[in-house]
FIKOLZA-1660 file (N, C-alpha, C; in steps of 0.1 Angstrom, whole numbers, plus 5000, padded with zeros to 4 digits):
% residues 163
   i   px   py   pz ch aa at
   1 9091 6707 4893  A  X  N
   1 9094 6694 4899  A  X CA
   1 9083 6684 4897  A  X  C
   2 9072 6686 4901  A  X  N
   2 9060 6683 4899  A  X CA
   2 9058 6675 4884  A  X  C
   3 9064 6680 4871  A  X  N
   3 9060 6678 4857  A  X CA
   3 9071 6670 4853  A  X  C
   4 9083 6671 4862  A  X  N
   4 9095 6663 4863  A  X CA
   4 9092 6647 4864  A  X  C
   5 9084 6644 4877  A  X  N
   5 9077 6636 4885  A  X CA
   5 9068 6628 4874  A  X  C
   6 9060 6637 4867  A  X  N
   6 9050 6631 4859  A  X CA
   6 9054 6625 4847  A  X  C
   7 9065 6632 4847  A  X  N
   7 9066 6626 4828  A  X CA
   7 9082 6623 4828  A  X  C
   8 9087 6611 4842  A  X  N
   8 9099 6609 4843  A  X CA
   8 9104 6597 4834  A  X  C
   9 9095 6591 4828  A  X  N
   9 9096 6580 4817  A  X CA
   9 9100 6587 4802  A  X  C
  10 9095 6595 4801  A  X  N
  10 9099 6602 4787  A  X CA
  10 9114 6611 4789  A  X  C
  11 9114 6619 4806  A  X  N
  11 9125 6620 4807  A  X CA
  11 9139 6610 4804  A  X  C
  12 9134 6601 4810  A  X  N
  12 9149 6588 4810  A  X CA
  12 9149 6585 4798  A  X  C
  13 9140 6583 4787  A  X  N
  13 9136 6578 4778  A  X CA
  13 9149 6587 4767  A  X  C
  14 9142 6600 4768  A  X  N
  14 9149 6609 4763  A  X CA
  14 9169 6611 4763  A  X  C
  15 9174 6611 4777  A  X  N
  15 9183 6608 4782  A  X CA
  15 9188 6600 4774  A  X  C
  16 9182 6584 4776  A  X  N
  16 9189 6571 4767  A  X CA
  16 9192 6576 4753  A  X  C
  17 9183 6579 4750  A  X  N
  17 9182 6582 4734  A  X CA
  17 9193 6593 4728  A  X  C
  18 9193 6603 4737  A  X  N
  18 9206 6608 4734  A  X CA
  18 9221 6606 4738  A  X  C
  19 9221 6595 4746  A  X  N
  19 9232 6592 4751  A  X CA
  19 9236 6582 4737  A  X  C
  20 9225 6573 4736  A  X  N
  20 9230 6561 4721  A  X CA
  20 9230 6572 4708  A  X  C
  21 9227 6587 4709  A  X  N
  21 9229 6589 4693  A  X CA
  21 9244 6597 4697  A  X  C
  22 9248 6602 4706  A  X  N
  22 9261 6606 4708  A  X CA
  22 9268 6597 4708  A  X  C
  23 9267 6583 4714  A  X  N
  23 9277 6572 4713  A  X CA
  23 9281 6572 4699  A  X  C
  24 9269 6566 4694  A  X  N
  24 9264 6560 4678  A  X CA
  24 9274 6572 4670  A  X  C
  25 9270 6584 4672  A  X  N
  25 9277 6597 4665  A  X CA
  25 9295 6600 4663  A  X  C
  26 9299 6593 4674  A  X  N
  26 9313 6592 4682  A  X CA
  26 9318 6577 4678  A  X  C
  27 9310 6574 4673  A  X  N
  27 9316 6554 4666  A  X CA
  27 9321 6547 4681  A  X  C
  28 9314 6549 4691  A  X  N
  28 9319 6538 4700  A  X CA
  28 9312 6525 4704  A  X  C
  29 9296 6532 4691  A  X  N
  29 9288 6517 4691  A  X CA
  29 9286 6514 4679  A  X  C
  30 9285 6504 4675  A  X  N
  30 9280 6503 4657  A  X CA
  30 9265 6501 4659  A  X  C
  31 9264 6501 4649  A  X  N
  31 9247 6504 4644  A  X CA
  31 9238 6494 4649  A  X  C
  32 9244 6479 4651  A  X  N
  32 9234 6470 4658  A  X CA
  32 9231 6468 4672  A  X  C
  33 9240 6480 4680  A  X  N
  33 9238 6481 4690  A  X CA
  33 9231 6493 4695  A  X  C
  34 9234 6501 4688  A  X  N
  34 9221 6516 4686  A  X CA
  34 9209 6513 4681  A  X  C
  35 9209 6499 4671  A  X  N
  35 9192 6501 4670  A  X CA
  35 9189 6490 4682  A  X  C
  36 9193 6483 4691  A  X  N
  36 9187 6478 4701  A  X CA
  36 9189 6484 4714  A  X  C
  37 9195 6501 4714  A  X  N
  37 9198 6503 4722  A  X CA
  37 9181 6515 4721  A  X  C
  38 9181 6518 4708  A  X  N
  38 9169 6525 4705  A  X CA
  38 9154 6517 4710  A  X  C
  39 9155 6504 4699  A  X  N
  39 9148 6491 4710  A  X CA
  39 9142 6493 4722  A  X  C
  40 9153 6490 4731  A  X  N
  40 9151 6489 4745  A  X CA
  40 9144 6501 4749  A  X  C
  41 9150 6510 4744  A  X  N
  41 9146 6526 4750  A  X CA
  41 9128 6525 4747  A  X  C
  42 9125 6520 4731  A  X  N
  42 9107 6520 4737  A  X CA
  42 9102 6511 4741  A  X  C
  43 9106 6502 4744  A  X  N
  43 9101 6493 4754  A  X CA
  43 9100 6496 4763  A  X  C
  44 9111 6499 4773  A  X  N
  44 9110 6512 4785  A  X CA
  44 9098 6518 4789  A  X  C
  45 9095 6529 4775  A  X  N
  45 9087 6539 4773  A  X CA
  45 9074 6534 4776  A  X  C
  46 9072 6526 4763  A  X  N
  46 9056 6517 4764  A  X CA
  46 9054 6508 4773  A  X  C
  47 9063 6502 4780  A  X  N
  47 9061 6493 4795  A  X CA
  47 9054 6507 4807  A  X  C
  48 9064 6514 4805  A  X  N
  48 9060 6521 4820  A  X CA
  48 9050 6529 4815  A  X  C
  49 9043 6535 4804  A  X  N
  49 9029 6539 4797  A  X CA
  49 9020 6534 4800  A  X  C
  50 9021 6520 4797  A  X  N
  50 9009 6508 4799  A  X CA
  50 9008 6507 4814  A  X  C
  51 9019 6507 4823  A  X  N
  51 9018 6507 4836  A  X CA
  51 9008 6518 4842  A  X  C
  52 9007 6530 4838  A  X  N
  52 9001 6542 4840  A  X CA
  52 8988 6544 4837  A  X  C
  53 8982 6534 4822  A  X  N
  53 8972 6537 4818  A  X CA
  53 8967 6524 4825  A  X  C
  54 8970 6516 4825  A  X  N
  54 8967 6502 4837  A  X CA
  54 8957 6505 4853  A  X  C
  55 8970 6516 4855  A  X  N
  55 8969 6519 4871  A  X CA
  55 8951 6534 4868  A  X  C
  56 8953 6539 4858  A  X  N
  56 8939 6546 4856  A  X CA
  56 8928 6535 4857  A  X  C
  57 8932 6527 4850  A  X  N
  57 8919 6518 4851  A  X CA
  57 8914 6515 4858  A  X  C
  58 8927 6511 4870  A  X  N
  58 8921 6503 4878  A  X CA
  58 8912 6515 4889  A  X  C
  59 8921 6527 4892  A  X  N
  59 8916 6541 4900  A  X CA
  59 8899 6543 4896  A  X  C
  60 8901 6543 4882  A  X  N
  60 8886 6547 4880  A  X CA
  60 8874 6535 4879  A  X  C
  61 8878 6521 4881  A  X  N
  61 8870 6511 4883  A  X CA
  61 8864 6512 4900  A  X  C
  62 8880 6514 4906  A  X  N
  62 8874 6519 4922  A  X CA
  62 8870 6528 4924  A  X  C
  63 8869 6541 4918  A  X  N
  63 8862 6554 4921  A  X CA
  63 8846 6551 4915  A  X  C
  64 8845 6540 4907  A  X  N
  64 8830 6540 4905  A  X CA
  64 8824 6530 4912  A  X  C
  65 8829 6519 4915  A  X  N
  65 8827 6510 4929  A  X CA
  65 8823 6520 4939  A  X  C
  66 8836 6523 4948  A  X  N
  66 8830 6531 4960  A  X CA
  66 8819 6543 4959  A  X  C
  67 8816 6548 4943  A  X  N
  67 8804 6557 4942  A  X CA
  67 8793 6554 4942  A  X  C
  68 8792 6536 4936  A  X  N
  68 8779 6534 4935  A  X CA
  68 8779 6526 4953  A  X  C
  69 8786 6524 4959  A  X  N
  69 8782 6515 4975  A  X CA
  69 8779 6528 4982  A  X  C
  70 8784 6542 4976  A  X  N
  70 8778 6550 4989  A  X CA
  70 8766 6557 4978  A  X  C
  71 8760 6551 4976  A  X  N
  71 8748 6558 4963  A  X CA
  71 8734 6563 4977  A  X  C
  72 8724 6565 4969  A  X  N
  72 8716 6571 4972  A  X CA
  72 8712 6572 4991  A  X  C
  73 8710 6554 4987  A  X  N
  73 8707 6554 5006  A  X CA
  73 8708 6556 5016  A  X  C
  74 8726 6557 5017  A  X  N
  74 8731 6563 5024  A  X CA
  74 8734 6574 5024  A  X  C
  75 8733 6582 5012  A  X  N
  75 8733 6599 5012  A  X CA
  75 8722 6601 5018  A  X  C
  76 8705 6595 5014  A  X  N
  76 8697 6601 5023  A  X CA
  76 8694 6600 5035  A  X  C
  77 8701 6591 5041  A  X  N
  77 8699 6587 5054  A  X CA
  77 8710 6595 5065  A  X  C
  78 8721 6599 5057  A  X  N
  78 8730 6608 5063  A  X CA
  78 8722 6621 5061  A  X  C
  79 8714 6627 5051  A  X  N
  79 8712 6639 5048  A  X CA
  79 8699 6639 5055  A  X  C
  80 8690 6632 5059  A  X  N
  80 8681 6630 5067  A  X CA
  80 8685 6630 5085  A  X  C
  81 8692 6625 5091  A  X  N
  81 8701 6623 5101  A  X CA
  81 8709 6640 5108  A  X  C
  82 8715 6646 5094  A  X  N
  82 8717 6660 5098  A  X CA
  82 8708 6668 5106  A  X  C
  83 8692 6666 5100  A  X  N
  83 8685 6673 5101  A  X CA
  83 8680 6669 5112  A  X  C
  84 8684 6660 5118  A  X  N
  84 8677 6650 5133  A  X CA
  84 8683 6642 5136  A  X  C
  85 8686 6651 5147  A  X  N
  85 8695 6642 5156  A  X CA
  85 8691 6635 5167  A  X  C
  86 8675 6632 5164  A  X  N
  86 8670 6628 5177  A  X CA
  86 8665 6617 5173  A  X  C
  87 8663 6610 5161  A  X  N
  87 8656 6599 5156  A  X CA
  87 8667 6588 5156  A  X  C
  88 8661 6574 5158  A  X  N
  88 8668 6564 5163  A  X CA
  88 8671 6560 5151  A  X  C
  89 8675 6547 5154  A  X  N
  89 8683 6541 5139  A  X CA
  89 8678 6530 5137  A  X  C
  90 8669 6523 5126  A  X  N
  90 8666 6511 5131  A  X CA
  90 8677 6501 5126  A  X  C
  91 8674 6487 5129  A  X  N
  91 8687 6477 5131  A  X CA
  91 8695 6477 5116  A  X  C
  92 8689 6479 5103  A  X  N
  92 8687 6480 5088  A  X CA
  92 8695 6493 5089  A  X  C
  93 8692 6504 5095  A  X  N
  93 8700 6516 5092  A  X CA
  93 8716 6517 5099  A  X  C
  94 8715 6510 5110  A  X  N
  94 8729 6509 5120  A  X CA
  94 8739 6496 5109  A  X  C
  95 8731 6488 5106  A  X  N
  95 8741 6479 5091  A  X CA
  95 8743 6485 5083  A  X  C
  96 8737 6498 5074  A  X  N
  96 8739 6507 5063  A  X CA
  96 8754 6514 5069  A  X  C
  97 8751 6519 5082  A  X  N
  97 8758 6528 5087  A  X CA
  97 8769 6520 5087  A  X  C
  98 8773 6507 5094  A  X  N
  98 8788 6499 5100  A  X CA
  98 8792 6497 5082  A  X  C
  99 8783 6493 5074  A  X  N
  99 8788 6490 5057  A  X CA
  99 8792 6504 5053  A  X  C
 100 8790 6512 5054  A  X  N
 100 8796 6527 5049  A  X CA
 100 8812 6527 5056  A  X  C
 101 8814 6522 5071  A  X  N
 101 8827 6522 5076  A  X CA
 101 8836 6513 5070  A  X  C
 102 8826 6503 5065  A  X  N
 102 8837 6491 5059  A  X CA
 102 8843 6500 5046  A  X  C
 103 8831 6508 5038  A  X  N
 103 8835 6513 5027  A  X CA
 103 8848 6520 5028  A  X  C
 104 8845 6531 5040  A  X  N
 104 8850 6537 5038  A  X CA
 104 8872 6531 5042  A  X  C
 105 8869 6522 5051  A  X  N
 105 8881 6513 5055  A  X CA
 105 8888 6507 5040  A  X  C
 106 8880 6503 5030  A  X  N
 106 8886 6500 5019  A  X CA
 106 8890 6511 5011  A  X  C
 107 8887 6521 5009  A  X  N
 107 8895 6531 5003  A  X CA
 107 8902 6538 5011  A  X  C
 108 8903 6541 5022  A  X  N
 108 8919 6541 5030  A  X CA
 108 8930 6532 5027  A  X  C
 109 8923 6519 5024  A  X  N
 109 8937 6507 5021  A  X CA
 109 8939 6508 5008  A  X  C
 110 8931 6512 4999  A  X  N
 110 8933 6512 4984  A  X CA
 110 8942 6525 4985  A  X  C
 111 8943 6535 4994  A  X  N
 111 8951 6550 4990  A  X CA
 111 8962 6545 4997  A  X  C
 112 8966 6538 5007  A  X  N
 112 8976 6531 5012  A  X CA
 112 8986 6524 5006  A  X  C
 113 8974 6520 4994  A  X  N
 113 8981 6509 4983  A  X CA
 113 8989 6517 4970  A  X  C
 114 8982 6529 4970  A  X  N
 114 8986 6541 4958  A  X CA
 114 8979 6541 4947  A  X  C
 115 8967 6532 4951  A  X  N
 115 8955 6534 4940  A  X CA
 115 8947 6538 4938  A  X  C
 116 8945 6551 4945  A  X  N
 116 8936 6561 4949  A  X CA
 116 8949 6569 4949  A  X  C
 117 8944 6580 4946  A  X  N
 117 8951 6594 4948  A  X CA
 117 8951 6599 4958  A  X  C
 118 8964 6607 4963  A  X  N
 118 8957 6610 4980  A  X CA
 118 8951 6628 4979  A  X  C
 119 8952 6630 4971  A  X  N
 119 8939 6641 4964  A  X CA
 119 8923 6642 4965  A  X  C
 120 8918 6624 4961  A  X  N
 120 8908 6620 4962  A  X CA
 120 8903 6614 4973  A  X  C
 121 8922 6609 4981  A  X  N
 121 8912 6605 4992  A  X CA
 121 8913 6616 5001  A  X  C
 122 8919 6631 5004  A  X  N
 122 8914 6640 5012  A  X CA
 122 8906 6644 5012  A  X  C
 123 8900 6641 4998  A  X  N
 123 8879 6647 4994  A  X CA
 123 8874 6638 5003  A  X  C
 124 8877 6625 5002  A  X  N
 124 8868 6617 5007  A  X CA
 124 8872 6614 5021  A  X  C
 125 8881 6617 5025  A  X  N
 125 8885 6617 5044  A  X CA
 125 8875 6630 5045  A  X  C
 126 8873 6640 5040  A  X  N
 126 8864 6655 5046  A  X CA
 126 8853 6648 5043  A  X  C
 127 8850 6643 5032  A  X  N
 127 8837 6637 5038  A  X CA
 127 8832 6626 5051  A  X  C
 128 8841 6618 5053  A  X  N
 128 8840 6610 5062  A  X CA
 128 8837 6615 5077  A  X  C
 129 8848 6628 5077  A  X  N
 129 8852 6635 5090  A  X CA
 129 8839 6642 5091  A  X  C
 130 8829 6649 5079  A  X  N
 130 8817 6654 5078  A  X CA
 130 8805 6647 5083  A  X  C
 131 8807 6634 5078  A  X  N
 131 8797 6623 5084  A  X CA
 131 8796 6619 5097  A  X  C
 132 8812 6614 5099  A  X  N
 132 8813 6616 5117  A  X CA
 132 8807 6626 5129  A  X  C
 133 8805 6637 5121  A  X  N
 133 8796 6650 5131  A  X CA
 133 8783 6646 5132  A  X  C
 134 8777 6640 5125  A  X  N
 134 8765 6634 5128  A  X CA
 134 8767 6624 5139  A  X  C
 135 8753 6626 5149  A  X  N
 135 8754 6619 5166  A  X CA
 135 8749 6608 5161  A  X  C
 136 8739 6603 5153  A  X  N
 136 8738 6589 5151  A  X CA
 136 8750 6579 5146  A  X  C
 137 8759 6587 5135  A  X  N
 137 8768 6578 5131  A  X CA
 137 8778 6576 5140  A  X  C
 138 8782 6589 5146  A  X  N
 138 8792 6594 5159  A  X CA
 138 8793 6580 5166  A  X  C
 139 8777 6578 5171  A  X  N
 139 8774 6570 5182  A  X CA
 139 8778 6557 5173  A  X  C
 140 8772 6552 5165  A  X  N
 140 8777 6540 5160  A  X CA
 140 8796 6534 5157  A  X  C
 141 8799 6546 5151  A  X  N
 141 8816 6542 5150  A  X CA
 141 8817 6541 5165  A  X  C
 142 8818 6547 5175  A  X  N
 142 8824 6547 5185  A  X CA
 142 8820 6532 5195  A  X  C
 143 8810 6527 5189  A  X  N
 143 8807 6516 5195  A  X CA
 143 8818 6503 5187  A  X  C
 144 8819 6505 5171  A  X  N
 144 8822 6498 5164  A  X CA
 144 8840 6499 5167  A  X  C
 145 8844 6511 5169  A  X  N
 145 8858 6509 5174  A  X CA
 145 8861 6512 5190  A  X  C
 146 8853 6507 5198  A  X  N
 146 8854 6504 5213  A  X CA
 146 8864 6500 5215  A  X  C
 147 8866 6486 5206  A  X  N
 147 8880 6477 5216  A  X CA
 147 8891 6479 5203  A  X  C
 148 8898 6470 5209  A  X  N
 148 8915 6475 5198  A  X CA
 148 8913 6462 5181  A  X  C
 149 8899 6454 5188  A  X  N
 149 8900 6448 5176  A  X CA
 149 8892 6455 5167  A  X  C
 150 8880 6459 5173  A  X  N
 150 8874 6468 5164  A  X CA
 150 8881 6477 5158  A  X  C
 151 8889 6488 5166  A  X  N
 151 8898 6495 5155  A  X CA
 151 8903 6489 5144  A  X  C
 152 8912 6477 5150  A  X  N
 152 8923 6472 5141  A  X CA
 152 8912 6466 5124  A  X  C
 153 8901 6464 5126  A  X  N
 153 8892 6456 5115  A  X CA
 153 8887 6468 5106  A  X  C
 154 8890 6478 5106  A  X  N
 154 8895 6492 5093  A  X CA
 154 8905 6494 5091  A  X  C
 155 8915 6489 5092  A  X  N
 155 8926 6484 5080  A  X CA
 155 8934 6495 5084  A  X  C
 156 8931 6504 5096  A  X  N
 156 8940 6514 5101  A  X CA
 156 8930 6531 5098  A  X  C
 157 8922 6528 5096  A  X  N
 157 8913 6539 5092  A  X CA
 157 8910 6546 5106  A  X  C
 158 8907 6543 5120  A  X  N
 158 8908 6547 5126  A  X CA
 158 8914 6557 5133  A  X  C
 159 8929 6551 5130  A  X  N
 159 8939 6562 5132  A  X CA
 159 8945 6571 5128  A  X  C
 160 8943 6567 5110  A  X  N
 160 8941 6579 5099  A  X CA
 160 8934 6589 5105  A  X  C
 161 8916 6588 5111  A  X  N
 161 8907 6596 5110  A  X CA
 161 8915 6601 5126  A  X  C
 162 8921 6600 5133  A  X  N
 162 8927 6607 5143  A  X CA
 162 8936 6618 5145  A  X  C
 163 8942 6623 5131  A  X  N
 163 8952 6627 5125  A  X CA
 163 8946 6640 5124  A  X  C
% end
């Protein structure tokens, strides 16, 4: 079903094409209408292709976006933070921390959108849910989604991460 799903453009495609050479075969179409019936059929094909290699582009333009905003500083400062849970945050690290929420609120709406995979975003919801166990970040989201407008200002990410 799955491969059905993936390559349902070549399926219809296919379909068409044998439908117009059976017609064509059977004389119920003449020839100028088999070769625009053929026509249409790759247009079809290469419209919904380009649709596909379009939609990669754009997936992997945002998979390298969101890799380079959560790049080094905030890995170390989460990977540092694991290790101590007793060290404060200064005002610079609690903005790193609320800009990683924003991050992470735009690719919940980008997988919302269907431009993220939701493959890539269960890697990246475990990580989020991973980062949340840390009591510095803990403490900061929970401040950041106190009231209903805070929630509502992650795009619904909130309630995702409730699930």
């Amino acid at each position: 079903m799955k491969i059905f799903k993936k390559n349902i453009e070549s399926v219809f495609s296919g379909i068409l094409f044998l439908i117009s050479i059976i017609l064509y075969g059977l004389q119920i179409i003449n020839v100028n209408l088999f070769l625009g019936l053929l026509g249409s059929i790759a247009t079809i094909y290469f419209g919904v292709l380009k649709l596909k290699i379009e939609g990669d582009v754009l997936f992997k333009e945002l998979f390298e976006t969101f890799n380079d905003r959560y790049d080094a500083n905030l890995n170390d400062l989460f990977n540092t933070l694991k290790n101590d849970s007793q060290r404060k945050l200064s005002k610079d690290e609690i903005n790193l921390v609320i800009d990683y929420f924003n991050l992470c609120a735009e690719e919940f709406l980008w997988n919302k959108k269907k431009r993220i995979p939701d493959d890539v975003w269960k890697a990246w919801k475990a990580g989020i849910m991973e980062n949340l166990e840390i009591k510095q970040v803990k403490e900061v989201y929970e401040i950041e989604t106190a009231t209903e407008r805070g929630k509502i200002s992650y795009y619904g990410l909130f309630n995702e991460l409730k699930k």
